[in-house]
C-alpha positions as MATLAB code, in Angstrom:
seq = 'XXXXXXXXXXXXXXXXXXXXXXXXXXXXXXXXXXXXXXXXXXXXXXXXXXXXXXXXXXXXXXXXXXXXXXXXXXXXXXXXXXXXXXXXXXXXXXXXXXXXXXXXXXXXXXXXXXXXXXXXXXXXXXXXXXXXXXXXXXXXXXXXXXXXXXXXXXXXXXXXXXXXXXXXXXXXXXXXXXXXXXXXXXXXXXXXXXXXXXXXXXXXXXXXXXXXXXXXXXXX';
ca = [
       7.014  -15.293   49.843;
      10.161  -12.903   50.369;
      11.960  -16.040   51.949;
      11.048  -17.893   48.521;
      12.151  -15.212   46.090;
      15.285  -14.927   47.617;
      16.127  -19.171   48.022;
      15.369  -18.669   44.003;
      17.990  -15.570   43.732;
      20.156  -17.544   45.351;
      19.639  -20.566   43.325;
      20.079  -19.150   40.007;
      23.810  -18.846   38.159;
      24.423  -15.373   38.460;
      27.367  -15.878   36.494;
      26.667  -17.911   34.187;
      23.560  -15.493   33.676;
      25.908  -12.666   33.149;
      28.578  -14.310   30.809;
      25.402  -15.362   28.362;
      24.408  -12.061   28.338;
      27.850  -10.306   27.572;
      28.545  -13.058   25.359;
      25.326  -11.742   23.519;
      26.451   -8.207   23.444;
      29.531   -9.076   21.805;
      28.082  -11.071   19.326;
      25.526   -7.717   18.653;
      28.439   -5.492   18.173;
      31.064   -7.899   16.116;
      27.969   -8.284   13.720;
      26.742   -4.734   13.686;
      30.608   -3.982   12.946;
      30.829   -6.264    9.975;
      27.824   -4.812    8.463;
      28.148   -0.963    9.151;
      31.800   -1.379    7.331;
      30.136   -3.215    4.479;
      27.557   -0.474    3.607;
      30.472    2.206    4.069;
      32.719    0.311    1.705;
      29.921    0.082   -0.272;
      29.433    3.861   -0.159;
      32.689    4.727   -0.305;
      32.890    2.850   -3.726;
      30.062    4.869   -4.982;
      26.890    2.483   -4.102;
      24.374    4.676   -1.871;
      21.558    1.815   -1.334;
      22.802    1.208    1.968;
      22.864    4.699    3.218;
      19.313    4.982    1.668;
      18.167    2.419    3.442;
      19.590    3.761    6.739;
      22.059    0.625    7.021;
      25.348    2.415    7.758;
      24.159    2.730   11.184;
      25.622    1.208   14.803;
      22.299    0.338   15.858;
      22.356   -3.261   15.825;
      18.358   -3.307   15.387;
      18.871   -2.158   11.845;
      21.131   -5.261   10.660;
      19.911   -8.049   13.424;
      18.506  -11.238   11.595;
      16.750  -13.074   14.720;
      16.906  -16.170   12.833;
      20.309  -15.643   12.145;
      21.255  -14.656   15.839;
      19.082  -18.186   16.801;
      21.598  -19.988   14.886;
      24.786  -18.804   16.028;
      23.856  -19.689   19.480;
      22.132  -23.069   18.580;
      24.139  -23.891   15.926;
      27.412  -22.357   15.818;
      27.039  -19.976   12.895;
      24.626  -17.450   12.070;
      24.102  -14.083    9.669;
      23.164  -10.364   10.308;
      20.916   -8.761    7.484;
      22.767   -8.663    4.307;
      23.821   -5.305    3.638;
      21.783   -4.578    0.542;
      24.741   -3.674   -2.455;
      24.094   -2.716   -6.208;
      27.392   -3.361   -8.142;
      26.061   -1.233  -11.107;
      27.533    1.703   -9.006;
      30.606    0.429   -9.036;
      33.122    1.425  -11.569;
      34.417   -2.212  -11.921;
      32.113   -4.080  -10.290;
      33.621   -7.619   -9.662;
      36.069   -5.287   -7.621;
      34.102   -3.617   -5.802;
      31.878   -6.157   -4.600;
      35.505   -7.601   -3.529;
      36.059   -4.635   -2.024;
      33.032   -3.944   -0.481;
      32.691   -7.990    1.287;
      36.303   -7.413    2.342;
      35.338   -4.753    4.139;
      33.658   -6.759    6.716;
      36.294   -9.133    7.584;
      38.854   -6.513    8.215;
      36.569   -4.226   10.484;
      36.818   -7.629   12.681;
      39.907   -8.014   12.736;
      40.344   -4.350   13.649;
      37.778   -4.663   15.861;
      39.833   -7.558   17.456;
      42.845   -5.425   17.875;
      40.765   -2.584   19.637;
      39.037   -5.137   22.202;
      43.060   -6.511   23.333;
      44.433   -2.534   22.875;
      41.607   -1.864   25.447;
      42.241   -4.422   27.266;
      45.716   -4.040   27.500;
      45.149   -0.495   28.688;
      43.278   -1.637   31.450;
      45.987   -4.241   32.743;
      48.156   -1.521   33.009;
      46.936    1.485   34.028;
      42.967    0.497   35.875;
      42.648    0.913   39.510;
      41.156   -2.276   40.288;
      37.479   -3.344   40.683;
      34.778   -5.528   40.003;
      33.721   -3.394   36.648;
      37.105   -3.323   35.359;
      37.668   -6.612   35.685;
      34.424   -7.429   33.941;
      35.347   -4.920   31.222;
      39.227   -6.251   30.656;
      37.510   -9.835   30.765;
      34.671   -8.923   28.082;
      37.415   -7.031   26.228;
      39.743  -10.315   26.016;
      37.942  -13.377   26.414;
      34.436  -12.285   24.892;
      34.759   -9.644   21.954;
      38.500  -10.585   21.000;
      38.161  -14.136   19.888;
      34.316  -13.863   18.455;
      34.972  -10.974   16.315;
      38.320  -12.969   15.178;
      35.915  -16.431   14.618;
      33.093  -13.929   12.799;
      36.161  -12.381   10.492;
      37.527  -15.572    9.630;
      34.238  -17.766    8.757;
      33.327  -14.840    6.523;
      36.305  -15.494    4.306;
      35.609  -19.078    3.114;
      35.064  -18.971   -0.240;
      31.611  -20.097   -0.021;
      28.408  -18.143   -1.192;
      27.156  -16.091    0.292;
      30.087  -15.480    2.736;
      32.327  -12.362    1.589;
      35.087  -14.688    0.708;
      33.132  -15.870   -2.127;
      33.193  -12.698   -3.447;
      36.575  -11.799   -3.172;
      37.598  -15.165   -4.440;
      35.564  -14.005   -7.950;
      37.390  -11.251   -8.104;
      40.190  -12.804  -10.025;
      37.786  -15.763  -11.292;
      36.385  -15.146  -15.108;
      33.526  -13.678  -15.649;
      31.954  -17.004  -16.904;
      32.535  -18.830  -12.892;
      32.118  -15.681  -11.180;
      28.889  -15.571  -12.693;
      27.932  -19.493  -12.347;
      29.013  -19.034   -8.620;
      26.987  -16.036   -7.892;
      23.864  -18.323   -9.512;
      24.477  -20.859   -7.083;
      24.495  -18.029   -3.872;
      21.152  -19.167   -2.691;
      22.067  -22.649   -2.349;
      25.276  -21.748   -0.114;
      23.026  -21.332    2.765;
      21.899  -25.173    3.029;
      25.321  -26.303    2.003;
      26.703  -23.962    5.046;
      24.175  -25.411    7.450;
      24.922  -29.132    6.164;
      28.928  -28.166    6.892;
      28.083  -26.994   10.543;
      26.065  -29.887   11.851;
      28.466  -32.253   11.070;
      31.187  -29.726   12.664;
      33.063  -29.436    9.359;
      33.141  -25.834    9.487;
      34.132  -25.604   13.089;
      37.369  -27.805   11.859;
      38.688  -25.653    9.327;
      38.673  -22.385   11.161;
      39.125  -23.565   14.948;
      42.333  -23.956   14.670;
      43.231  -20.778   12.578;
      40.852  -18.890   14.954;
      43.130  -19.791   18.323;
      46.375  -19.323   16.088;
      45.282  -15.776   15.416;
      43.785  -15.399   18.494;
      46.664  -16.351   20.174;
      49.530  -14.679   18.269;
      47.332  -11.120   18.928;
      47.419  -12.081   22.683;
      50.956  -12.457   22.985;
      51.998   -9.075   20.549;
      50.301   -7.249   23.815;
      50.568   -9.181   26.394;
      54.605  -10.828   26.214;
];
């Protein structure tokens, strides 16, 4: 029996194994990111439903859509919990929903910078190991270019991503309206674009120019 369990051990890709499962944790925090800093804007704009709701909150449990998570694996894209907004707290409201979707995009982008900071430190001053490496790799190859591909998607101007609502910011009220109606129907239309790898071509290539132009600001 021992001699069995350990031909299986033995069989099984231990790193392959382990880059699925980082790969997972990095797609936990870029989301929980995004949606923690959409509540705060949010909050921050005068809307407290997310804070009542206990959204603006690091635990990813509180904004994981399994669903969602299914997708991004299986599909290529996928969704955390809406954060749940009320623009009649909101001063000017077509603003501040701007404001407030914005809000996730950029805490990606920071988040990007962060992950190749880190990483950065770590090339330079880390005594070498096995962990470090593992951490400077996550920091670089894993977090880096997801939370860059999560911050991008979000900004087509396509309901219900967050660039829809920015782009109605400066849209009359009449189409900011009519495209706020058709929200609901974004979904399908987003899945449709996906399968037939549309989506994947628009950003792909703005994802590795980003990507790469962050890479060499700290690393040449």
């Amino acid at each position: 029996m021992f001699g069995y369990l350990q031909n299986l051990f033995q069989a099984l890709d231990i790193h392959s194994m382990l880059g699925a499962i980082l790969r997972v944790v990095a797609v936990l925090l870029c989301l929980t990111v995004h949606e923690t800093c959409h509540g705060l804007a949010a909050y921050v704009l005068g809307d407290p439903t997310a804070k009542s709701r206990h959204r603006l909150s690091l635990n990813p449990l509180r904004h994981i859509d399994w669903l969602g998570l299914a997708m991004m694996f299986f599909v290529g894209f996928g969704w955390a919990k809406a954060v749940p907004v009320d623009p009649r707290y909101f001063k000017k409201p077509k603003e501040g929903m701007a404001l407030t979707a914005l809000a996730g995009p950029v805490s990606n982008f920071l988040l990007a910078v962060i992950a190749l900071s880190g990483s950065k430190v770590i090339y330079l001053y880390a005594s070498y190991s096995v962990w470090m490496e593992l951490l400077f790799n996550f920091l670089l190859y894993t977090v880096a270019p997801l939370s860059i591909g999560l911050g991008l998607f979000n900004l087509l101007p396509i309901p219900p991503l967050d660039g829809s609502k920015v782009l109605g910011a400066v849209l009359p009220d009449g189409l900011y309206f009519m495209l706020m109606r058709y929200e609901r129907y974004g979904m399908f239309l987003l899945i449709a674009l996906s399968y037939f790898g549309i989506t994947s071509h628009l950003i792909s290539g703005a994802i590795q120019s980003v990507y790469a132009g962050l890479v060499n600001f700290f690393f040449y």
